[in-house]
C-alpha positions as CSV (number, residue, x, y, z in Angstrom):
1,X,-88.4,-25.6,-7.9
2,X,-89.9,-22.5,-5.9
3,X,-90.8,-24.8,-3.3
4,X,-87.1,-26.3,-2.7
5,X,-85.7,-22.9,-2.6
6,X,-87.7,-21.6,0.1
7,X,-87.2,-24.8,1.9
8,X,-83.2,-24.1,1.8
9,X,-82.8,-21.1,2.6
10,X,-85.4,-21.6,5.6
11,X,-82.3,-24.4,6.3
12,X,-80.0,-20.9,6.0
13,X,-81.5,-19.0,8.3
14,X,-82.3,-21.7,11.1
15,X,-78.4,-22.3,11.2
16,X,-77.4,-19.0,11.2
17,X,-79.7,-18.6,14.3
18,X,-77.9,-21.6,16.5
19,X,-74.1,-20.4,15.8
20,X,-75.5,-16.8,17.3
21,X,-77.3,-19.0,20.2
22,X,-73.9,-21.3,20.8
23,X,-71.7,-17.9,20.9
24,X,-74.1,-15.9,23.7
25,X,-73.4,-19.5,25.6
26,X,-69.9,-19.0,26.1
27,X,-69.1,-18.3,29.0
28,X,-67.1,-14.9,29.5
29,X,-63.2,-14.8,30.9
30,X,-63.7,-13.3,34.4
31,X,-61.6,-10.0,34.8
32,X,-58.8,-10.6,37.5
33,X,-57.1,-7.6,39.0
34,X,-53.5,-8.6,39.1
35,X,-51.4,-6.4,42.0
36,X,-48.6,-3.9,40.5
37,X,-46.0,-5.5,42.8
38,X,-46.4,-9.2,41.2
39,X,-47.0,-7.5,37.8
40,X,-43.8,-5.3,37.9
41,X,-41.9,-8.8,39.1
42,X,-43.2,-10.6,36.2
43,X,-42.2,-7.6,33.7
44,X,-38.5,-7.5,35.3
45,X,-38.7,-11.5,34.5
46,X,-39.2,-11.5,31.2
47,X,-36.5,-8.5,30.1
48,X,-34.1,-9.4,27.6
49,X,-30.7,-9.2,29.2
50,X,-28.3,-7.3,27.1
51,X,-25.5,-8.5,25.6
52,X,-22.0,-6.9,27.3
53,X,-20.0,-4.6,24.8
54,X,-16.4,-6.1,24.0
55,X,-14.2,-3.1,24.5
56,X,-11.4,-3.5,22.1
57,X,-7.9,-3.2,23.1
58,X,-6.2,0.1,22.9
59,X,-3.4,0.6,21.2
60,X,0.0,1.3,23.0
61,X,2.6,2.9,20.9
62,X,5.7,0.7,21.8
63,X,4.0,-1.9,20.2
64,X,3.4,-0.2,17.1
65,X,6.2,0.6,14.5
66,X,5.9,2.6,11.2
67,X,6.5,1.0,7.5
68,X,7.5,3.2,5.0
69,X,8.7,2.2,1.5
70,X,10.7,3.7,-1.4
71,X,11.6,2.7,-4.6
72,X,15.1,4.4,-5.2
73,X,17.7,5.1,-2.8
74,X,17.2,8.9,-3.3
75,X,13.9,8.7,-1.9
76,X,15.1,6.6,1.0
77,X,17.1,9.3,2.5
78,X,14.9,12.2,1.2
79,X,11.9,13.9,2.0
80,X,9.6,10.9,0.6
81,X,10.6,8.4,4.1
82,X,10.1,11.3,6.1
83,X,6.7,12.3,4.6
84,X,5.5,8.7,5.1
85,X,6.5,9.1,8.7
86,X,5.3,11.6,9.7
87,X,1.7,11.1,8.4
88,X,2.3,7.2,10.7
89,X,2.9,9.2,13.7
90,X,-0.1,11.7,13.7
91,X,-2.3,8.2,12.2
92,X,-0.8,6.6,15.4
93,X,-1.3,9.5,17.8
94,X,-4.7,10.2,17.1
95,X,-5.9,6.7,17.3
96,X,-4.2,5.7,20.4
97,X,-5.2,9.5,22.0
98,X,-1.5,10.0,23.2
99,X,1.6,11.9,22.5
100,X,3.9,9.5,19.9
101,X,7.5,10.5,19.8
102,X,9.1,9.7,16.8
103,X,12.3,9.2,18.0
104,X,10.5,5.9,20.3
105,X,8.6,4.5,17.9
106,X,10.6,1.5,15.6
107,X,10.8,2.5,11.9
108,X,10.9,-0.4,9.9
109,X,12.1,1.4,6.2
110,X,12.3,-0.4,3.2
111,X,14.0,0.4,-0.3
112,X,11.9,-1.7,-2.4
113,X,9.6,-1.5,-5.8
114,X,5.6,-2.1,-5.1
115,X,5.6,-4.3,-7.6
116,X,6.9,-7.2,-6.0
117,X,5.5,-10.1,-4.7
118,X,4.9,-11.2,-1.0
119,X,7.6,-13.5,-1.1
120,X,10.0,-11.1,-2.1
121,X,8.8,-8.6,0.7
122,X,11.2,-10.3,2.7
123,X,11.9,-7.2,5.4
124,X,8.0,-6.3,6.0
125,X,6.8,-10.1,5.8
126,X,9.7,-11.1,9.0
127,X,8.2,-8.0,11.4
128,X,4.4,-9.6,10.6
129,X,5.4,-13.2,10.8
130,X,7.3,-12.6,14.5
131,X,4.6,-10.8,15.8
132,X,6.8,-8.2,17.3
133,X,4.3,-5.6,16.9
134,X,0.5,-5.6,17.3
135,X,-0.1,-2.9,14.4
136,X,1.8,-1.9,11.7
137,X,1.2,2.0,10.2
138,X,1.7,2.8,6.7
139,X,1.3,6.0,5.2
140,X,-1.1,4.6,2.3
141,X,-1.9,1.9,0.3
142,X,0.3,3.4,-2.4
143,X,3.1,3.2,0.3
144,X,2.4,-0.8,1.2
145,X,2.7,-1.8,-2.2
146,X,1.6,-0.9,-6.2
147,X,-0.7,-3.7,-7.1
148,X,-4.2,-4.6,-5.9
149,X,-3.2,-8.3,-5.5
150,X,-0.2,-7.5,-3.2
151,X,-1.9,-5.3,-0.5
152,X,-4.5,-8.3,-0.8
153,X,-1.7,-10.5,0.2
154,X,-0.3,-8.6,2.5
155,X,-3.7,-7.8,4.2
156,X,-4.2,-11.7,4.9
157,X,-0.7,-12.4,5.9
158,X,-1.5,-9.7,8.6
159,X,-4.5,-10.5,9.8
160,X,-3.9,-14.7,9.8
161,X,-0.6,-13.6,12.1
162,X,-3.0,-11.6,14.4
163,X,-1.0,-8.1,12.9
164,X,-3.4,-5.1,11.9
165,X,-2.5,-3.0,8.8
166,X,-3.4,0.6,9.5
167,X,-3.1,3.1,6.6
168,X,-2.8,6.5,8.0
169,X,-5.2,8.4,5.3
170,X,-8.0,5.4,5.9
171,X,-7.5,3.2,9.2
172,X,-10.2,1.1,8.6
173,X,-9.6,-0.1,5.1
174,X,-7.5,-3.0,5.5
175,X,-9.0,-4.2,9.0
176,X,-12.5,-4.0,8.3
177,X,-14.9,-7.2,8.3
178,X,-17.5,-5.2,6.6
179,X,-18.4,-6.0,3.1
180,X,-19.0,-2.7,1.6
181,X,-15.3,-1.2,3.0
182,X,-13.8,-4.1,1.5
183,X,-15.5,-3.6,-1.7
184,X,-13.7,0.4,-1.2
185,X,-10.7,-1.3,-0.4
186,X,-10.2,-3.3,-3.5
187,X,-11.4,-0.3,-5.9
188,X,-9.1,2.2,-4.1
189,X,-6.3,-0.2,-4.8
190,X,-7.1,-1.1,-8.5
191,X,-7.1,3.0,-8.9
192,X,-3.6,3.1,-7.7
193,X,-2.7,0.7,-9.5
194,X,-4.2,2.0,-12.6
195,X,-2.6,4.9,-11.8
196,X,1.0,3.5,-11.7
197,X,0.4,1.8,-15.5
198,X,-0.9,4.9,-16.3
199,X,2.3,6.5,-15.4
200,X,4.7,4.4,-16.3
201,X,3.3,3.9,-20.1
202,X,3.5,7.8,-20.6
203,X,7.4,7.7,-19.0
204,X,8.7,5.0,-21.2
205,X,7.1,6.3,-24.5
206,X,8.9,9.9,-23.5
207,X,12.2,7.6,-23.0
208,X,11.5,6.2,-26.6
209,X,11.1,9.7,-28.2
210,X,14.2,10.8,-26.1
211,X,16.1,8.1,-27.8
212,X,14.9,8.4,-31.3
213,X,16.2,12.3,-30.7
214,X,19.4,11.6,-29.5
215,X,20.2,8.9,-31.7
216,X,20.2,11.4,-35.2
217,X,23.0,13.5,-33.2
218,X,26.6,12.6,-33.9
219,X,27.6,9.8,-31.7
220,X,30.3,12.3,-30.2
221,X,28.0,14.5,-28.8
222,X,26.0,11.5,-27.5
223,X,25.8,10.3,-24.0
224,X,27.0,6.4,-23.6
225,X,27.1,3.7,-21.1
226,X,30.6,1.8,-21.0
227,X,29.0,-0.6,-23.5
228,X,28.7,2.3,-26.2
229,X,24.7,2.3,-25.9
230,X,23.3,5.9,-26.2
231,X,22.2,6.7,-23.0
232,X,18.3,8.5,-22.0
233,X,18.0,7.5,-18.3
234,X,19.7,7.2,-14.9
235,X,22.1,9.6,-13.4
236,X,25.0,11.4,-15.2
237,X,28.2,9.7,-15.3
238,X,31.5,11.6,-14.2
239,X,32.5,11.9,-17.9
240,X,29.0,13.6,-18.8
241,X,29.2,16.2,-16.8
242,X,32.1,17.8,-18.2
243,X,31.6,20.2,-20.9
244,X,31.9,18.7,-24.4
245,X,35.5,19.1,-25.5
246,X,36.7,21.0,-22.9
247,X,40.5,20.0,-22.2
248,X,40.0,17.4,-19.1
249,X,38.0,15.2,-21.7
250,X,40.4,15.2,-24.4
251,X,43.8,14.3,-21.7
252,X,41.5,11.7,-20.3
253,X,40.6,10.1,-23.8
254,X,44.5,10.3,-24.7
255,X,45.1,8.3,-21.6
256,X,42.4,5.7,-22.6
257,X,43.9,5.2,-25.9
258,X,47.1,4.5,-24.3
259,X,45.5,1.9,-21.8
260,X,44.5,0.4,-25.2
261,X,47.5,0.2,-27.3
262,X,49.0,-1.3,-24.2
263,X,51.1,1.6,-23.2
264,X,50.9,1.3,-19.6
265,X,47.4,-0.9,-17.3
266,X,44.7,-0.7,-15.7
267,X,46.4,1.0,-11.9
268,X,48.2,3.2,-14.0
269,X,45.7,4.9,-15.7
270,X,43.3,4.7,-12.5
271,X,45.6,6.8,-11.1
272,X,46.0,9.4,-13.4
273,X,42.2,9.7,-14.0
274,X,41.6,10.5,-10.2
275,X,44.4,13.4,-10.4
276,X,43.7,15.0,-13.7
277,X,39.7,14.8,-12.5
278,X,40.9,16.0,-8.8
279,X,39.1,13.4,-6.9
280,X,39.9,12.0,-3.4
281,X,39.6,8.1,-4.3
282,X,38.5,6.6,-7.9
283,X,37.6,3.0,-7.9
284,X,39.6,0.7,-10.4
285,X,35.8,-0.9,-11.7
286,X,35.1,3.2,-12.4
287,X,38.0,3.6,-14.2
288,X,37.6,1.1,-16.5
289,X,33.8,2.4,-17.3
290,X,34.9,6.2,-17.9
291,X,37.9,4.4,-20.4
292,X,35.4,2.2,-22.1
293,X,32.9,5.2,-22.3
294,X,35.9,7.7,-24.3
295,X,36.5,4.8,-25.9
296,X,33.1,3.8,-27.7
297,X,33.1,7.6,-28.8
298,X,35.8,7.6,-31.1
């Protein structure tokens, strides 16, 4: 056994010995001195040519107009439109790096709950679908609409007709191919919308308790609608704002009783309504509601 381990690793060694031999043998690359003129041509050759930058079209402002939206004709004409517009117009003027008139850019205003579908957008979908316009500047995503799922909607509708959606407090939110601003864009519109539910849950359980109050008075002293309902929301009829048994109530409530028993019609007492309450014009369909009103009271 001795004997056959010497005699392998004698094998060991001997090989070891001709791998060294076979590597001094090979013969050695010679060195060639390549000129700097050829060497800087071959460098310029193999540069990576760089891609040219797609500038993106600016924006001009006459083919931009401003969306603003309301959700009671107060607000149309008050100083929610003119809020939204003006936060369009600086949006629009910073981003096309020009001074925007108000007064020549197209104001597309609609009068319109948020809650609405697409398909009932009828007044913003027609300015997207003709293409009249290349952008479209709303105040904020509150502004375009009051559910996630609709400024989704609306968003695709845009961008399928070649339209850009530009929100004035964040441009890029709605026109952005990046995943992680879309993923903003769908949480900053579930937080409105949250915040609408939010708000409308707290309004109509102070309407309730409003009603359960006003419902223990004596139905008198109650305000009613023309179908004797007690009444907790909406403006204050004509009736309503007169003082509680002051002596224009009580000749207007003889005069409805009258209209009633058949004394005299509708014209007649129309009539006499609009002088007693000193009013230029009274519609007949008004008259009839302030008669119908005196006369669920009694």
């Amino acid at each position: 056994m001795v004997a056959q381990c010497k005699v392998d690793k004698d094998k060991k060694k001997n090989n070891d010995k001709g791998e060294k031999n076979e590597k001094k043998k090979m013969p050695l690359r010679p060195s060639v001195k390549v000129p700097k003129r050829i060497l800087r041509t071959m460098l310029s050759q193999l540069k990576v040519s760089k891609c040219p930058r797609v500038k993106e079209a600016k924006l001009k402002p006459k083919k931009c107009a401003i969306y603003t939206r309301t959700s009671s004709k107060t607000n149309f004409a008050g100083s929610s439109s003119r809020r939204q517009v003006g936060a369009a117009v600086q949006a629009l003027a910073q981003m096309t790096k020009s001074k925007v008139k108000q007064d020549d850019i197209t104001v597309v205003s609609d009068c319109i709950s948020g809650l609405l579908p697409v398909d009932r957008r009828t007044r913003l979908v027609d300015h997207i679908e003709s293409k009249e316009f290349e952008a479209i500047f709303v105040e904020s995503s509150r502004a375009l609409a009051r559910k996630a799922s609709v400024t989704d909607d609306l968003a695709a509708m845009a961008e399928e007709h070649g339209v850009k959606l530009i929100l004035a407090d964040i441009p890029s939110l709605l026109t952005t191919d990046e995943p992680m601003e879309r993923m903003v864009n769908r949480i900053q519109t579930a937080i409105w919308e949250f915040e609408w539910d939010i708000i409308y849950k707290r309004l109509m359980g102070g309407l309730v308790d409003k009603l359960r109050k006003e419902e223990m008075k004596p139905k008198a002293t109650r305000n009613l609608t023309q179908h004797g309902e007690t009444k907790v929301n909406g403006r204050k009829s004509t009736l309503q704002k007169l003082k509680p048994g002051s002596g224009v109530l009580k000749q207007l409530r003889v005069w409805a009783l009258a209209r009633a028993e058949g004394k005299f019609g509708w014209r007649v007492m129309q009539e006499k309504f609009r002088q007693k309450l000193q009013m230029d014009a009274l519609p007949l369909e008004s008259a009839r509601r302030m008669a119908w009103e005196l006369e669920a009271k009694i």
